[in-house]
C-alpha positions, -999 to 999 in steps of 0.1 A, spaced: 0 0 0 9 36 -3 23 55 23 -11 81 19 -33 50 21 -11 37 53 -20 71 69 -59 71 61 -63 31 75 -40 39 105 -68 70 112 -94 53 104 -85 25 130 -80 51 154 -109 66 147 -129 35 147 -120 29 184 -128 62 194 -162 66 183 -167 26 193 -157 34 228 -174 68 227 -209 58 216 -211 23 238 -197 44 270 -230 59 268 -246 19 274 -224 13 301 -203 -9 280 -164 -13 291 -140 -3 270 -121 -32 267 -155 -47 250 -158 -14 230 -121 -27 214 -131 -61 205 -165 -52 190 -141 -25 166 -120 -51 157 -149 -74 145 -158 -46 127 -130 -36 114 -127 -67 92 -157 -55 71 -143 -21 70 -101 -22 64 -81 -44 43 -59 -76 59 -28 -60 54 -39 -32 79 -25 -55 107 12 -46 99 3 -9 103 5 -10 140 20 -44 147 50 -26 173 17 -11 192 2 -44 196 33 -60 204 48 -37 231 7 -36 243 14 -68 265 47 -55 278 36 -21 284 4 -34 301 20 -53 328 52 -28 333 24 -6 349 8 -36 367 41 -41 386 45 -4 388 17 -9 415 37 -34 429 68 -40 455 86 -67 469 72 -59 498 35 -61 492 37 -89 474 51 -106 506 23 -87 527 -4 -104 509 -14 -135 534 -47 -128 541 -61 -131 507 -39 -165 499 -71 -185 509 -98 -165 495 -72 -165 463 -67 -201 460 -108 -207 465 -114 -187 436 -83 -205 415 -96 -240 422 -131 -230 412 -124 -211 383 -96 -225 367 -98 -259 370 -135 -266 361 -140 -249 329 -102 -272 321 -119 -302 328 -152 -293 311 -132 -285 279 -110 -315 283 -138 -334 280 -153 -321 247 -121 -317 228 -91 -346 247 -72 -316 237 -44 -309 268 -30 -275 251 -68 -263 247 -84 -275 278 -54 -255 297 -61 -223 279 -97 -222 286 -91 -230 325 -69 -199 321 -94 -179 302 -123 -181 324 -99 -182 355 -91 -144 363 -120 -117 365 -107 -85 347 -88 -64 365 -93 -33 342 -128 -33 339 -136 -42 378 -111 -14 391 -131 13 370 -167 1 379 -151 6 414 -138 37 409 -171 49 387 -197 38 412 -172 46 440 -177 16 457 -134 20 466 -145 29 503 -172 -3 509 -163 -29 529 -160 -58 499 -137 -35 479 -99 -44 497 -113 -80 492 -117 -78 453 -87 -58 449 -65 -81 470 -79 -112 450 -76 -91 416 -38 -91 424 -36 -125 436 -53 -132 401 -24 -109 384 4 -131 402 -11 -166 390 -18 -152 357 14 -141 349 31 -181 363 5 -195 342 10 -171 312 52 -181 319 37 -217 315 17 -216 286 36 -196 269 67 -220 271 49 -251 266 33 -229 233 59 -225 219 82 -254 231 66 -277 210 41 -291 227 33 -299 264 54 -322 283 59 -324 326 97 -313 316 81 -275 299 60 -271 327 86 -273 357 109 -253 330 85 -229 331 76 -228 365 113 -227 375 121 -198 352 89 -179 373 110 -185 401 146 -181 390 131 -145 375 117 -137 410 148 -146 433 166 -126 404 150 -94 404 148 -95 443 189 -97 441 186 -66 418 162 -45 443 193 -24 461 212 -21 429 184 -8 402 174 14 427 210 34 428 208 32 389 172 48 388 183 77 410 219 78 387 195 79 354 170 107 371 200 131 380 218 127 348 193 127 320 169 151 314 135 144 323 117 146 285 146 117 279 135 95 302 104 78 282 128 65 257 153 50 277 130 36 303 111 23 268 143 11 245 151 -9 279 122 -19 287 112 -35 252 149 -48 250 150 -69 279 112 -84 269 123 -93 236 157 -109 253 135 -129 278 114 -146 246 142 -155 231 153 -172 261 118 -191 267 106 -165 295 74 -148 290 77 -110 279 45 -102 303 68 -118 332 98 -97 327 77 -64 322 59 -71 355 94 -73 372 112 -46 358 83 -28 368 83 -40 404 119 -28 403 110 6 398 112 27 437 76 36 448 73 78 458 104 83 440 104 110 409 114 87 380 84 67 391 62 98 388 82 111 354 76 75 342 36 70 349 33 103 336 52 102 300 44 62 293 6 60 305 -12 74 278 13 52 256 2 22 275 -35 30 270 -34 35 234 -10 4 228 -38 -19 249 -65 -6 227 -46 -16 193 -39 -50 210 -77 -58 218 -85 -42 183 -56 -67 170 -74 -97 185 -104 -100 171 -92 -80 135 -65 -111 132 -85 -138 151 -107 -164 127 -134 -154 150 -161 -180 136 -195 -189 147 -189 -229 139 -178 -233 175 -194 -259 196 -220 -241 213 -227 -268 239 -195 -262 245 -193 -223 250 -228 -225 269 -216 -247 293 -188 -227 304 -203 -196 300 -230 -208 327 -205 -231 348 -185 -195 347 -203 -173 360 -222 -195 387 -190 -208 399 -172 -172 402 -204 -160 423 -202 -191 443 -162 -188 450 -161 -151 456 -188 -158 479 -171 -186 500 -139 -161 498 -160 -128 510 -172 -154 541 -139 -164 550 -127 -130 545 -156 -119 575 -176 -101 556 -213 -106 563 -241 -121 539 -251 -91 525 -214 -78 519 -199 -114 503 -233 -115 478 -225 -77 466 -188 -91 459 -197 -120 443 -225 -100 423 -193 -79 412 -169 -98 401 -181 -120 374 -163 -101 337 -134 -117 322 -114 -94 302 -76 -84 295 -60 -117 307 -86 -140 289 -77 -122 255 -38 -126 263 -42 -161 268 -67 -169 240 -45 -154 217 -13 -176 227 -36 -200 206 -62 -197 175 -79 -228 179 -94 -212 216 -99 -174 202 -134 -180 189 -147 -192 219 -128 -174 244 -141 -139 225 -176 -147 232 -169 -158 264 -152 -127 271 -176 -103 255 -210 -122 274 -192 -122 311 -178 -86 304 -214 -73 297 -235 -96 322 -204 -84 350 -202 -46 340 -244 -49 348 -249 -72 374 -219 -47 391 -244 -14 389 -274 -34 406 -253 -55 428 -260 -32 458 -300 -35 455 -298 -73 442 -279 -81 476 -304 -66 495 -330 -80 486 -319 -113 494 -299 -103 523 -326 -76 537 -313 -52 565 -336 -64 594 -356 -37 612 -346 -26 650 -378 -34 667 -376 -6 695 -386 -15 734 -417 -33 740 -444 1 755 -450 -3 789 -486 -17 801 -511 4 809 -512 20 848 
């Protein structure tokens, strides 16, 4: 194509997400769903070739997603997370394994069956931290809960993304690939703990010596760099990110100059990615819909049922654990990464995605009244009146 064609498709795109996200905002629809839908139609509207436009967007889209996911991170939080192992595990052994032996059953397919477990495992973390922050539910009592087994969700993701991603493209699965894989998760770790002390003299070097607008592109030439190393070594890219970005010193002003300069970089990357998925994807509707009913329902009833245990053992109350469990139902950004490590699943797991994402983003906004009307509040009957003199 020529460059002047290049420039109208790469608009047009851009434009297409836009007025996508723009005019289903006003629904209530997420984003993230806004993206996918764009893509779908953006294979009636652009032509194949498009996807080379913006290929380093959708590449550096993973890597930039979960740099900023560990920049929320340190060493030390991670290790301060005990309370929310248990509610965490309930919600991995309901979620994950389930929907694997479900799909194991319809296809005898091991590579599959382990990307759907991982697919309708995690909720999505981008989509429940904005209804939290749009219905500003932040401050009730179920919301450090959610947020605590969000991350949990982002740890387990990211070892089972390391995982997948080597048996992938290993060759196949065998025990040998998936104790390679979990050993890297933990050579990484012990790793980048060694490095804490040291990167931290380098960031404050790098913040008085370069000038702040120059920043962006070393933290970014580095950053891309060491992903694309990691690959070519076996390790997952998302992995790597997440720990450079756990690297980075919390309070400190390169973290600030960094959030501030990357962000909107990151934002726009994600949206290409999602776009990417379903525009590359042979999204087709000769799935097996047994198949993608089943786990749609299995989904959703089993992540109400294990946030619910979880919000109990937590000690929340009735009423509190069934407004949890009410929001925390959409799939979304982690699903799509690990549908697309494999085309065979990318069918299903988009409508998968794109139901739970809408029935979650609504049964989120009436959670509050749903959960009180099975759990009324039960009236203060006052002091009996006293009998008559």
């Amino acid at each position: 194509m020529h460059s002047h064609q290049n420039l109208v498709i790469a608009g047009g795109i851009f434009s297409l997400l836009f007025l996508s996200a723009f005019l289903l905002s006003r629904l209530k629809v997420p984003y993230i769903v806004s993206f996918l839908i764009s893509g779908f139609l953006g294979k009636l509207l652009f032509p194949h070739e498009a996807k080379e436009l913006l290929s380093i967007l959708e590449l550096s889209a993973i890597i930039l997603l979960f740099f900023f996911i560990g920049l929320e991170y340190s060493f030390e939080r991670l290790m301060g997370m005990r309370r929310v192992i248990k509610p965490g595990l309930i919600d991995f052994v309901f979620n994950f394994f389930p929907a694997f032996l479900i799909a194991f059953l319809f296809t005898q397919n091991l590579l599959f069956s382990l990307i759907m477990g991982a697919v309708m495992y995690p909720s999505s973390t981008a989509i429940t931290a904005k209804l939290l922050m749009d219905y500003r539910r932040l401050v009730s009592p179920e919301a450090e809960l959610l947020i605590g087994v969000l991350i949990f969700e982002d740890l387990i993701s990211i070892i089972l993304l390391s995982a997948l991603t080597g048996i992938r493209f290993g060759g196949g699965f065998d025990t040998v690939s998936l104790l390679r894989g979990i050993l890297a998760v933990v050579l990484v770790f012990t790793l980048f703990y060694l490095l804490i002390k040291p990167s931290q003299r380098v960031f404050e070097y790098i913040y008085r010596k370069i000038d702040e607008s120059l920043i962006p592109f070393a933290v970014l030439g580095f950053l891309l760099m060491s992903a694309g190393f990691g690959l070519s070594l076996g390790l997952s890219d998302a992995l790597i990110a997440f720990m450079l970005g756990v690297l980075v010193p919390k309070e400190s002003e390169i973290y600030r100059t960094i959030e501030r300069s990357l962000s909107d970089l990151k934002d726009i990357a994600v949206g290409v990615f999602f776009f990417m998925f379903t525009f590359k994807s042979q999204i087709s509707l000769d799935i097996n819909l047994w198949l993608l009913l089943l786990l749609l329902i299995s989904g959703i009833l089993l992540k109400l049922f294990s946030t619910y245990m979880a919000s109990l053992m937590y000690d929340l109350s009735k009423r509190t654990a069934m407004r949890a469990s009410l929001s925390f139902l959409q799939r979304g950004e982690f699903s799509v990464i690990f549908a697309s490590l494999y085309e065979p699943t990318q069918s299903l797991a988009f409508f998968l995605v794109l139901t739970t994402a809408l029935i979650g983003s609504f049964s989120f906004v009436y959670a509050p009244r749903l959960s009180e009307r099975v759990f009324p509040k039960k009236e203060k009957k006052g002091p009996l009146p006293a009998p008559p003199a």
